[in-house]
N, C-alpha and C positions, 0 to 999 in steps of 0.2 A: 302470759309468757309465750314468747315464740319460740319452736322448737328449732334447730338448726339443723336437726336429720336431713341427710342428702344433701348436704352441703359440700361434702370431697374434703372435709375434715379428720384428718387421721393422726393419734401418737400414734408414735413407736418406740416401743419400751424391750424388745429384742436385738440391743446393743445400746449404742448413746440414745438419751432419752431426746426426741423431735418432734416436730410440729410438721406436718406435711399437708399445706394447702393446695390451691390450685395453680400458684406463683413457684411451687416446691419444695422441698425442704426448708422450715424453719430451725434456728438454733432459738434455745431457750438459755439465755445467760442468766447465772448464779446456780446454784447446789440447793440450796433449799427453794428456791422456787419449781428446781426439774425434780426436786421430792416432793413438792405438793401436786405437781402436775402427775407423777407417777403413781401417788396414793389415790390419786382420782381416781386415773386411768385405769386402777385395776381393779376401782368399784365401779367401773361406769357404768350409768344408768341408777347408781344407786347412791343414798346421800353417805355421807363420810359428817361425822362429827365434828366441828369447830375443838373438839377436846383432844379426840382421836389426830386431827391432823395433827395437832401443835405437840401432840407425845409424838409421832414418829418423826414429825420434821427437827424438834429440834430435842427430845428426850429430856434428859437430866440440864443441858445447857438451856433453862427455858429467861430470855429477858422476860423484864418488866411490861414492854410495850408487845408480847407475841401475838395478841388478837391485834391489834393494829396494821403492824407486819406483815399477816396471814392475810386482813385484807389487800394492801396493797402490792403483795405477789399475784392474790388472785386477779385483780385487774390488770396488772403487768398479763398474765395469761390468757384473760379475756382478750387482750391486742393483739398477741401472737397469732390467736387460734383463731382472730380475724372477725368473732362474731361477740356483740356484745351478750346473747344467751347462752351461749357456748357452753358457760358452768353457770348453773341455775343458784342462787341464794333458796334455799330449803331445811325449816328446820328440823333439825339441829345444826345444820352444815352447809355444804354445799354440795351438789352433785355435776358430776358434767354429764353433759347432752349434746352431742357430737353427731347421735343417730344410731342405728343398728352396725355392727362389727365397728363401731371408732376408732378399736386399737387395735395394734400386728398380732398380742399377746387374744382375739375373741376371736380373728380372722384364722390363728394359728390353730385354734381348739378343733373350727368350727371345720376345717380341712380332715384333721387328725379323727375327727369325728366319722366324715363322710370314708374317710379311707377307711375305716373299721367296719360299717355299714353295706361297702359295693362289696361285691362277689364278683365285677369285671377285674381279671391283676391286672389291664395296661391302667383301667381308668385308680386302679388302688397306687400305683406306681404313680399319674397325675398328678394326684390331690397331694400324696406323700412330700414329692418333689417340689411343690406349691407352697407346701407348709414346712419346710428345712429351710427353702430360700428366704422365709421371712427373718430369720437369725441375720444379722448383721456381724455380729462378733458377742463378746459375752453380753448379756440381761444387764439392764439396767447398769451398765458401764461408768455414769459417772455419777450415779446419787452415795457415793460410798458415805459410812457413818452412820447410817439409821439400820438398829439393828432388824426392824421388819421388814426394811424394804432391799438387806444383807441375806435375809432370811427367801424372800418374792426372787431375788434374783438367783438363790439355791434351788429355788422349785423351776424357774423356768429355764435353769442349766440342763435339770435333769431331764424335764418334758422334750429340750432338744434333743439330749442324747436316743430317751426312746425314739423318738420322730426316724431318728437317723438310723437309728435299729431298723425300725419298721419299715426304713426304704428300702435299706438294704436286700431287706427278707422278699420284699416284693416285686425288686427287681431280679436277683436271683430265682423266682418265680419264672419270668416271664425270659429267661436265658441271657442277662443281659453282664454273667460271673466274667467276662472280659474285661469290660468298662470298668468295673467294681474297685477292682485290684487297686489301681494309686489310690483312690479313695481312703480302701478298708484300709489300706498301709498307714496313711494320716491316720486315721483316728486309732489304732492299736497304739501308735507313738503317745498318742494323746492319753489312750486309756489303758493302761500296759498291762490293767491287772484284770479289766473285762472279759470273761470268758466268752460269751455270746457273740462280743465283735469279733476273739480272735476264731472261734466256730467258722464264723460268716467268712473269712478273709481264708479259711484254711479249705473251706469248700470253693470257696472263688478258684482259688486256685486248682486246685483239683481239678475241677470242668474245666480248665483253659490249659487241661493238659498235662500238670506243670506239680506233679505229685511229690517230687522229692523239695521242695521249697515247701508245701502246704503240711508235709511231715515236720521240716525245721522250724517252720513257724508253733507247732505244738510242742516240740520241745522245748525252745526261747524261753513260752510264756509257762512249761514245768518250771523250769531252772531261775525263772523270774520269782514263780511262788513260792518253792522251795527257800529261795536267797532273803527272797524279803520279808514272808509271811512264814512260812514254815508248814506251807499245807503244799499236798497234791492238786493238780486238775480236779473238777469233777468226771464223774462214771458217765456222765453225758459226754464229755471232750473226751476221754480215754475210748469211748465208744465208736466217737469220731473217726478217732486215728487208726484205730484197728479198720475201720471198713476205709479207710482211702488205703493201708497200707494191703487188703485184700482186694481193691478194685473191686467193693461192693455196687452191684447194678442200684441199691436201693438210691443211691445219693447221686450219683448220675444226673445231667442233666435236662431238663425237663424238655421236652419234645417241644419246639417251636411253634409259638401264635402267632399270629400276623392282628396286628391291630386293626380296628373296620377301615374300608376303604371309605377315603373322604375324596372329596374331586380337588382336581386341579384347579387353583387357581386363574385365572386370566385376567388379570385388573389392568394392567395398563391403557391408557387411553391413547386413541389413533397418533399415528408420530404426524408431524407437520410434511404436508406435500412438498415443501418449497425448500430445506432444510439444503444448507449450502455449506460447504467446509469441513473445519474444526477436526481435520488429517492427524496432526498433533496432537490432540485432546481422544481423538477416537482411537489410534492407535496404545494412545496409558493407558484406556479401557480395555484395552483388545487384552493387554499385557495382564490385567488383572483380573481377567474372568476364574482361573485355576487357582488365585489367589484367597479366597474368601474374605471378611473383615468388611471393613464399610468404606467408601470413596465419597470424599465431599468435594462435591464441581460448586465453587465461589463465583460471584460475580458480580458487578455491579447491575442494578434494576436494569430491567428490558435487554441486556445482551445474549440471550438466549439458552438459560440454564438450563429449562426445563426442556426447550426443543434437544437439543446436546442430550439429555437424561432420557428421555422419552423415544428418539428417534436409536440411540444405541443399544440399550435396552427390549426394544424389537429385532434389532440386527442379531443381539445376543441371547434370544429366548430358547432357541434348541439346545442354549449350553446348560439349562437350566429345567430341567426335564418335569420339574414336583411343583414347578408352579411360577407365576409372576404377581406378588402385591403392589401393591401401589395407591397412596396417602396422598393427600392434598394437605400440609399439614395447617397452611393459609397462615404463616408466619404475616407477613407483610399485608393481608387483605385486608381492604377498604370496609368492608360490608360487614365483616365477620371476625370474632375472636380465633385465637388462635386454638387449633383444634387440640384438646387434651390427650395426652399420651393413651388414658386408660379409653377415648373413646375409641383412638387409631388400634390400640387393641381390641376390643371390641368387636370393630370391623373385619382384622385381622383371623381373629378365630375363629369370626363364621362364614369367613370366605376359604380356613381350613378343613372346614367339617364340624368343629366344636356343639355341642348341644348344647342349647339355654338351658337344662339342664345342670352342665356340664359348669357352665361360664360363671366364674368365682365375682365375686364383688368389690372383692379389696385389690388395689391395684399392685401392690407387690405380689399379689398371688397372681393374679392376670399375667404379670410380665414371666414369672415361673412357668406358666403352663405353654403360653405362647413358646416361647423355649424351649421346655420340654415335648412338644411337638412340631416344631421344625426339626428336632435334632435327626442330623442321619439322612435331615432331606437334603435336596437340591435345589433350592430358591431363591429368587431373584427379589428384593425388595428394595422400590422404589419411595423414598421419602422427600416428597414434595417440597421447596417453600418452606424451609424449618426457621426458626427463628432465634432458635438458641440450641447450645448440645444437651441442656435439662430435658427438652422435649422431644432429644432426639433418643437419648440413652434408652430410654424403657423399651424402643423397638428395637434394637439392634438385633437381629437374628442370637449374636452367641455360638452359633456353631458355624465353624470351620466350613463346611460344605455349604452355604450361604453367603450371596454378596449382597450388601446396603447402599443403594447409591443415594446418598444424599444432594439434595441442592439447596440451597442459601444467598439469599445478600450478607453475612456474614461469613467471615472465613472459618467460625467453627473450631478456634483453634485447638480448646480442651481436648476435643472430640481426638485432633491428631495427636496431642503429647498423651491424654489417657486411654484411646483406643486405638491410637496405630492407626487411625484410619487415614489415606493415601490421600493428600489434599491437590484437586485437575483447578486450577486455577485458569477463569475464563475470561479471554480478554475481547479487546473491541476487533472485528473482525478487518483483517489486512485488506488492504487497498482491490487486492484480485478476488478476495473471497467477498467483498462488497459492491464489487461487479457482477460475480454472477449469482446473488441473491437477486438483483434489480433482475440481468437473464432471465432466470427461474419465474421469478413475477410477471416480468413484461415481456420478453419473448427476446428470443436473439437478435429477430428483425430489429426491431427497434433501438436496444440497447448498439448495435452494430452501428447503425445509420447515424449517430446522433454519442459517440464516445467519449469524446471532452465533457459533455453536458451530463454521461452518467457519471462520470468520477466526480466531477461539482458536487452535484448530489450527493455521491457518499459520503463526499469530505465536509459539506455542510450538515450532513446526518450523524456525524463523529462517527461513520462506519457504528452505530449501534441496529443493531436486528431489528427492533423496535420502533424506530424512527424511521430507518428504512422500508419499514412493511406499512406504516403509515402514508408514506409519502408515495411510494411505488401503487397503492391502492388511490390514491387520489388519480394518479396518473393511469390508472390499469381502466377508471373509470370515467373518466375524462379522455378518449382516446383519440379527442381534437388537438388535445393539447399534445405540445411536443417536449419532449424533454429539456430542451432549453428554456423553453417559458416556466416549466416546474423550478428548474435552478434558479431564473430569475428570479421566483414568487420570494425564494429560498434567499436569494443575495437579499434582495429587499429588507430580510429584519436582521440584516449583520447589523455587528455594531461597528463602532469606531475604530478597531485593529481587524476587521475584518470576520470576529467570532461570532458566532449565532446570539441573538441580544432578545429574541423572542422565539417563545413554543407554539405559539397560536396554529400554524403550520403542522404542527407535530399532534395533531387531536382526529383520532379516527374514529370517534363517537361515543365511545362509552370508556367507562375510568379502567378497565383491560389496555385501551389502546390509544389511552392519552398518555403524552409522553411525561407531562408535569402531575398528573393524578398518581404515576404509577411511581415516579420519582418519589412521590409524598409520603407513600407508604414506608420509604425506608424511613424518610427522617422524621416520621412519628414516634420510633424507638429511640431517636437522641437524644442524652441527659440535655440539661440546657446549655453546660457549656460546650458540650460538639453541639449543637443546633446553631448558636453563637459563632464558634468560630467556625462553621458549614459559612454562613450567611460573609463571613468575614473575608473568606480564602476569596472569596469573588470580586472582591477589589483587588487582589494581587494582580500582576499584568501578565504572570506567567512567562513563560512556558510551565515551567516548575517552581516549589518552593522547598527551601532549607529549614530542616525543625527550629533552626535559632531565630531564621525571619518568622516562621509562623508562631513562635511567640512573643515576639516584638509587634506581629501585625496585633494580637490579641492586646498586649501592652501585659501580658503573667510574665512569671521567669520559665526560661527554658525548663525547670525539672518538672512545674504545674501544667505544661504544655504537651509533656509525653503520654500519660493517659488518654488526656482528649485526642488528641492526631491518632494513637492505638485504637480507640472508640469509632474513629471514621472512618480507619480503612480497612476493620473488621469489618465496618457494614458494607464494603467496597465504596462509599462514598468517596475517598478517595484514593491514591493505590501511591506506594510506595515502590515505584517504578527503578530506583536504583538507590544503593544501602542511604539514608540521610535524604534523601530526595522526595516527592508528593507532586502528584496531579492529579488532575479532574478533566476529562473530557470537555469539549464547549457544551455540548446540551446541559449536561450538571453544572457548569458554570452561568450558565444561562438563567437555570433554574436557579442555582443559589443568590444571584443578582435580583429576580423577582422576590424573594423572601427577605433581602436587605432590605432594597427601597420600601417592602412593607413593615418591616418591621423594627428596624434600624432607623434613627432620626437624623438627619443630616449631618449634625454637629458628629454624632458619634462615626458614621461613616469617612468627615473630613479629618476627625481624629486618626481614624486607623490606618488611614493612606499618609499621616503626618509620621505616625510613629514608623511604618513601612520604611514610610523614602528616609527616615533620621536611619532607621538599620542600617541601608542599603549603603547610604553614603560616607555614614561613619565607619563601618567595616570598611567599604573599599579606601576612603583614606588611610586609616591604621594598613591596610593591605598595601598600597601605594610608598608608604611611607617605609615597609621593609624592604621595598625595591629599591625604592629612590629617598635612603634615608638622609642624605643633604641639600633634598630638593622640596624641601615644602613651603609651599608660595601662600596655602589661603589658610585660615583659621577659621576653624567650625565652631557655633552656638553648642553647648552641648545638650545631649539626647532628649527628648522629650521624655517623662515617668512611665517606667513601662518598658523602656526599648534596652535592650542588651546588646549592643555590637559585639562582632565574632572581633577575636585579635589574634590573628596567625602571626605565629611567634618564629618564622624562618621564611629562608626565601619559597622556599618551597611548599611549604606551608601558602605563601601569599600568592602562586602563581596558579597552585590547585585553585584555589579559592576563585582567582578571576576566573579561571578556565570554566568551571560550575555555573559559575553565576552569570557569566554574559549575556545568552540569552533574555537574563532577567533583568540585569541593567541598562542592556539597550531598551528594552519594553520598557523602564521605570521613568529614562530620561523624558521621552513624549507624555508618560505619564504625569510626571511632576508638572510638567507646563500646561497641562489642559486642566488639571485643577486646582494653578494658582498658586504653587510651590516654585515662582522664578528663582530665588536665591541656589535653591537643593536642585533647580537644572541646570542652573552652569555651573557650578559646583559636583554637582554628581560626573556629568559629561568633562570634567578636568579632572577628577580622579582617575578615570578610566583611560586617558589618554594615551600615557605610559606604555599602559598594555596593550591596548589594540596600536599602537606604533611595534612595539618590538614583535607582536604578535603578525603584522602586515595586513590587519583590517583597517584597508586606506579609504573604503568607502563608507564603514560603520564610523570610523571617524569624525570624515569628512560630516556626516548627516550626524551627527550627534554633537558636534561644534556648533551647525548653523544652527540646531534648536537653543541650544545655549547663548545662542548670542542674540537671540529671537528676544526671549526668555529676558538677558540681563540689560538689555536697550529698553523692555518694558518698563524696567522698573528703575530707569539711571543710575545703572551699577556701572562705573566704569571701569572700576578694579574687575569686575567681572569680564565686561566688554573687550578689557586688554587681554586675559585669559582667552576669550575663545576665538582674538582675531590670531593672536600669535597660533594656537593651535590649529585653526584651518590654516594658516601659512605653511605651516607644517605638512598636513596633511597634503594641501593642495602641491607642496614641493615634492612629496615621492612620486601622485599622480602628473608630475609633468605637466602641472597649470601654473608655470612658473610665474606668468604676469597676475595671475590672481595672487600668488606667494607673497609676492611681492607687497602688492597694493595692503593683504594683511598685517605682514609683520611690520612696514611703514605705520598702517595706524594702531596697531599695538603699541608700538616704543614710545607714538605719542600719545597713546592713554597711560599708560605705564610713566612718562614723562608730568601730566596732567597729576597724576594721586601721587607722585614721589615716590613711587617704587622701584628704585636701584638697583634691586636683584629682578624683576621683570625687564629692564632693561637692558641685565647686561645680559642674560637667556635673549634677548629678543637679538639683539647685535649679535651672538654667535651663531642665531637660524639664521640672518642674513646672510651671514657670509658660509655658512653649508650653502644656500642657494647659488649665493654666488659661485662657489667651487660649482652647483651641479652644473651649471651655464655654462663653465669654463672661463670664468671669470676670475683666476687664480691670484693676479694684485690684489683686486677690489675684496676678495674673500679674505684674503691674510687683512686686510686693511679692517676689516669689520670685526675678526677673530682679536686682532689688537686691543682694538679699543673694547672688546666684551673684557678683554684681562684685567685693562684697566679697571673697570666696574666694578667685576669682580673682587681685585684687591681690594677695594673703597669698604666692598661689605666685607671683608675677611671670609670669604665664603671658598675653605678650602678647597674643594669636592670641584668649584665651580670655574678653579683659579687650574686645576689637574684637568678635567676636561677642554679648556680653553689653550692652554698649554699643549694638548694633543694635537686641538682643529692645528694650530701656528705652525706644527711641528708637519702633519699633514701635507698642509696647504703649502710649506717650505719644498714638502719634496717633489709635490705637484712643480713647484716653478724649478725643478733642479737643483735644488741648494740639499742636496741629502746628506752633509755633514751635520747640516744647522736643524735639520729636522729629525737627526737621531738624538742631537741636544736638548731639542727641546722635548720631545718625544718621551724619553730616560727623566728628565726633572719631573713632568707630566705622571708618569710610571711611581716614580718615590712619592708623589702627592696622592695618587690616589690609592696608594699601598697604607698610607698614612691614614687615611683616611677610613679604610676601606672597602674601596664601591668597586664592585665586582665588574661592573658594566662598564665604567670607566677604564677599569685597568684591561679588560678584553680590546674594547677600542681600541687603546694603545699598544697593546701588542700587534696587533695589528698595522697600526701605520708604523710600526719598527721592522716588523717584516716586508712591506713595503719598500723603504729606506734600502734594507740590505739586498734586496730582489736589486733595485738599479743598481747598486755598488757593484753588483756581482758576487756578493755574498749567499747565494743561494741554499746553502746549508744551512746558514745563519735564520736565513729567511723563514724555511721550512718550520723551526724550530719555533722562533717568534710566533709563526701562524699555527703550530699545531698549540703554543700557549693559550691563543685567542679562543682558537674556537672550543677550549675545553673549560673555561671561561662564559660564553655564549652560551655554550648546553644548558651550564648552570643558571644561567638569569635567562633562560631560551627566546632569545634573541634571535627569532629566526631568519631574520634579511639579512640583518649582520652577518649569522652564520650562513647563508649561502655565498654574502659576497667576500671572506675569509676561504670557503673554498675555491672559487675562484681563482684568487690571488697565490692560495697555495697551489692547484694545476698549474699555473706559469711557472712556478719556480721549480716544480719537479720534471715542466716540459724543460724547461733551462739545462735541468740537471741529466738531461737525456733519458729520464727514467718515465716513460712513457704512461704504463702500467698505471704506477701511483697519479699521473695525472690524471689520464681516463677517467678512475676514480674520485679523484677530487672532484672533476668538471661534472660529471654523473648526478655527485650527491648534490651539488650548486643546483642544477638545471630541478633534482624534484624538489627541492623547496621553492624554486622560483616557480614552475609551473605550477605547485598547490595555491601561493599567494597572489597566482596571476597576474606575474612580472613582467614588464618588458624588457628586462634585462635578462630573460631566459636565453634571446635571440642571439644573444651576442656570444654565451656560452656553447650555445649549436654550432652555430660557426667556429669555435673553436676545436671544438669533438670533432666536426668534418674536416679541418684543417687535418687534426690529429690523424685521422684515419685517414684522408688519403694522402698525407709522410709516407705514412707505413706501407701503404701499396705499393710507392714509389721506392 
């Protein structure tokens, strides 16, 4: 047999009955097996009878099968308790074997003992206080039903209450009758009829001054006895009260001890030389020194947790006069387990003075004394590298006059919702503070001489401390080399969008200062599915991701997807940078890319970028489609298994959505094409069209058309090909390359002509004649806008017959015919109200106010254009709405009202200068017109 002594195996039978390994607290599920565990427990070391158990576990209620049963609880408990010797088979029974003090209820004796035994009161006051904190709440809490172990839980109720006596007594020894008082108030409530407690609570009082309460407290619990019991006090309480109501010297309080002097503390380790920034983060610290409680600084690997902890923590040691600890607790280390709480105490109470002696065994009593001997100080403890709040908990100071700065690659959240503690969230350092780290490292000279080339640097370092102190040490050592040849070493392993694609660069010799070694430490804690989708996120093309892509890239449902993403950006792996949103730096993208291609097989990685681009395209469709719901030209394959598209159900709903997502739809369209997704890139890049037109990204347009037609020519799509010519036609017409417009939308209409698509043709015939009109080609443009009606009618495509209707009506008032263009204009207006498309019917208000501006109807006008552009807001049509105000300045200059012009012309010019218009020019000129009127 082997013994498991010293194993860090411990019940606890001083509230719910548990298992506390070295992982933490176990739960022991079922009632009769936490009763067989408990009748152990309170023979431990000694055998229990196979007869004996099965009478208290299951008494009068005995099955057939209870030696059976009895076995297989006991191996259920052998798992628990982690060791397969743990409870020895011995006959008669079984005994467990856990080691010396196994359980709270031999730890609690063994205190209660020592406190009888010293003749020191701080150290009787110690062990007391050691041995009360093992209660949890009531004994054996949840074995109810067995009357002997109803009976175990009556003996170790009462063994609390003496404990609780016994501290009492001992601390009022040692002067401590201030502090007492809430205390002794609890448990009088608790124990109303205890003469001794209310003794103790009647003298608290007394020394703290406060004599006519510690009188009404004697009377209370007369007038209790009397009521309830029908007796007096005892001649000891009536004793009592007579000498506090004489201000007897005998009861007085005891002439002050000073505990031995123990030294001060000094643990912290040297701050870093080089330590740069972090104004923000150092100032929350500055705020919380008067504070007490515990501060966790989070952060992703290598951003500089411990520098920030370390280096503040020296700045703040004079506020902290009794001492500075400080724990490595090696959460994350490569080399080493993570350090056990009871060792970090341990360490803790013999850097306070503690005798070996002194130093309990059982780690709930360790955490008491540690406690009880900070209390009343002023200490600074530092907690390294934690890994979890289990391992943090046991150290928390507990008093008030104590701060805990914790630091973590997890955010530690328990830690904030059950201890308050203030969570400094540490991010990657800002573009200036990544400058003058590189300063700091390499001298000003150099950084000064050569300043393009440091910012490269840090933006290829992702601004992490750690990367940077790698690279700057190549460079610090290498004093030939110039900061531009280091950047270049650095461009060299970009990848394909330009992001860092290799660490090799990032290795300063040993796994402290390797940037992938030190990465690896976090995701050694990941279940497998955050490992999984870690390795996954790294085919997204980024900038960010939405929780609903990131469980489409995994191919789970959105609700299987929320833990895991919680999982990752507790570890900081990756960080939830705005509510619904996620990123990852490029090095951790870097690094997650390497642990793909290792561990991910190709099929599965060209899966995940399938289900991706199905999300991305199928949302923005359904997206598209609540903008432009009579404009849908292409039909999608539906989703691959796995993929859940978003469906925004309003306009506004579907223009957030693009607004969010562009970033990542532009990254996804090159994306789809480089691995072989032609269909999903011209199709993705004609979803999107829509919106970067009314949005006035004429140049993301323009470059996400030609990949698409790059794209749909590979693979002889020419329903596609007509798509993204008519689109760059498009595009190329707001940029003013009208002859490229042209040559497009010409071979649009004849792909569109080539696969019989009617409705491609007759959209194709009314961009012609928009060109036309921009050229000033007012005939030829009505002449094209005609024959789109025609087309239009052929498909019944109301929406399309309302829009076409407007260009006629338009292009009528362009040539002077403004009767015939408020005609058609107004039928146009009833089609798309019919309809109705919001974007449509804003157009036309707009060329109605138009109409009436020439008529001379300029109030008319105003109105029409104040219709338009409240219209525009709504489907934020921002070119439109600048060139509706416009149109409105003219008519309010008309109306001699200057003011409202100004304004108008004002709001025009900053949307044209945000979309970088050429038609801002023309607005200027008209403002300087305005203004020098008025001088004149």
């Amino acid at each position: 047999m082997t013994s498991t002594a010293g194993t860090g195996v411990r019940v606890r039978l001083l509230g719910p009955v548990e298992v506390v390994v070295a992982d933490g607290p176990q739960a022991v599920n079922g009632l009769r097996r936490r009763a067989v565990l408990a009748t152990l427990a309170l023979h431990a070391g000694r055998v229990v009878s196979v007869d004996r158990l099965i009478d208290v576990v299951w008494g009068d209620d005995l099955p057939a099968t209870a030696a059976n049963t009895l076995q297989r609880h006991v191996s259920y408990l052998r798992g628990v308790l982690g060791e397969p010797g743990s409870i020895v088979a011995r006959q008669p029974g079984y005994l467990l074997d856990t080691g010396p003090e196994s359980t709270d209820v031999q730890a609690a004796e063994r205190l209660l003992d020592r406190a009888r035994r010293t003749s020191d009161r701080h150290e009787r006051v110690a062990q007391l206080t050691a041995a009360v904190a093992l209660w949890r709440g009531p004994p054996l809490a949840d074995v109810a039903g067995s009357p002997w172990l109803e009976e175990q839980a009556e003996h170790l109720a009462r063994l609390r209450l003496e404990a609780e006596r016994a501290l009492v007594e001992a601390r009022l020894s040692v002067g401590e009758h201030a502090r007492l008082v809430p205390g002794l108030e609890r448990l009088v409530r608790e124990h109303p009829f205890d003469e001794q407690l209310h003794a103790q609570l009647m003298l608290a009082l007394y020394r703290d001054g406060r004599q006519g309460e510690a009188v009404a407290t004697y009377r209370r619990l007369r007038d209790t006895l009397r009521d309830n019991l029908g007796i007096d006090p005892s001649p000891r309480l009536r004793d009592l009260e007579c000498a506090i109501l004489r201000q007897d010297t005998a009861i007085a309080a005891p002439a002050p001890t000073a505990p031995p002097q123990v030294p001060v503390a000094a643990q912290l380790p040297p701050p870093v030389p080089t330590f740069t920034g972090r104004d923000a983060e150092l100032a929350a610290l500055d705020a919380l020194v008067d504070r007490g409680g515990a501060v966790v600084i989070s952060g992703t690997a290598g951003v500089g947790k411990t520098a920030l902890a370390v280096h503040w923590a020296h700045r703040a040691a004079e506020h902290f006069p009794d001492g500075q600890l400080y724990v490595n607790l090696r959460g994350f280390d490569p080399g080493a387990a993570p350090t056990a709480p009871a060792r970090a105490l341990h360490g803790f109470l013999e850097a306070l003075g503690v005798p070996a002696a002194r130093m309990p065994s059982d780690p709930d009593a360790m955490v008491s004394l540690y406690r009880t001997t900070v209390a009343g100080r002023r200490l600074l403890v530092v907690l390294d590298n934690a890994r979890d709040a289990e391992q943090v908990r046991p150290l928390l100071p507990g008093s008030p006059d104590c701060l805990a700065i914790v630091t973590s690659r997890n955010q530690l959240v328990p830690l904030v919702v059950t201890e308050s503690a203030q969570p400094v969230p540490l991010d990657l350092l800002s573009p200036g503070e990544a400058r003058d780290l590189l300063v700091r490292r390499l001298g000003e000279r150099q950084v000064a001489a050569e300043p393009a080339a440091a910012d490269d640097i840090a933006d290829r370092c992702a601004r992490l401390p750690i990367a940077l102190a790698v690279v700057a040490a190549r460079a610090a050592t290498n004093r030939h080399f110039s900061l531009a040849a280091v950047a270049g070493e650095l461009s060299n392993l970009a990848g394909v969008a330009g992001e860092v694609s290799n660490l090799d660069a990032f290795d300063g010799g040993d796994e402290t200062t390797n940037v992938r070694a030190v990465f690896s430490w976090s995701c050694r804690t990941l279940s497998p599915p955050a490992a999984r989708l870690f390795r996954l996120l790294s085919l997204h093309p980024g900038p960010d991701v939405s929780a609903p892509a990131v469980a489409s890239l995994a191919g789970v449902a959105p609700p299987a997807s929320g833990p895991v993403l919680t999982e990752l950006t507790r570890a900081n792996l990756f960080t939830e940078h705005t509510y619904g949103r996620y990123a990852f730096h490029d090095l951790l993208r870097a690094y997650a890319a390497g642990l793909a291609d290792e561990a991910e097989p190709p099929a599965e990685r060209a899966a995940a970028v399938h289900r991706l681009l199905d999300h991305c395209l199928h949302t923005a469709h359904a997206a598209d489609l609540v903008l432009h719901p009579h404009f849908s030209e292409i039909s999608l394959a539906p989703p691959r298994e796995g993929v859940t598209p978003e469906r925004p159900r309003s306009k506004a709903a579907a223009t957030a959505w693009f607004t969010a997502e562009l970033p990542v739809l532009l990254a996804a369209v090159p994306l789809a094409a480089r691995s072989g997704f032609e269909g999903h890139t011209w199709r993705l890049a004609w979803t999107m069209a829509g919106f970067l037109h009314r949005q006035g990204h004429w140049q993301d347009w323009l470059g996400t058309q030609r990949i698409a037609l790059a794209a749909a020519s590979r693979i002889g799509d020419q329903a596609g090909q007509g798509h993204a010519h008519r689109s760059l036609g498009l595009a190329c017409s707001r940029l003013r390359r009208y002859d490229e417009a042209d040559d497009h939308l010409r071979r649009a209409f004849d792909l569109f002509t080539a696969v019989g698509d009617d409705a491609g043709r007759a959209h194709t015939c009314l961009n012609l004649g928009q060109l036309a009109e921009r050229q000033g080609r007012y005939q030829q443009a009505l002449t094209h806008s005609r024959r789109a009606l025609t087309l239009f009618r052929g498909t019944d495509n109301r929406a399309g017959q309302g829009y076409t209707l407007n260009a006629v009506g338009w292009q009528e008032a362009l040539l002077g015919n403004y009767h015939r263009a408020l005609e058609s204009c107004g039928a146009a207006l009833g089609m798309l109200r019919e309809v109705d498309d919001v974007q449509g019917q804003a157009d036309t208000w707009d060329s109605l106010g138009h109409a009436h501006h020439q008529l001379g109807d300029d109030r008319r006008a105003v109105a029409c254009y104040e219709q338009a552009l409240d219209l525009f807001t709504q489907v934020q049509d921002r070119y439109a709405e600048a060139g509706t105000y416009a149109n409105l300045g003219r008519s309010h200059r008309a109306l001699a009202d200057v003011d409202a012009a100004r304004a108008a012309w004002r709001r025009a010019l900053a949307i044209l200068d945000d979309l970088g218009d050429a038609d801002a020019e023309a607005i200027r000129v008209d403002l300087d017109q305005l203004d020098a009127a008025r001088l004149h």
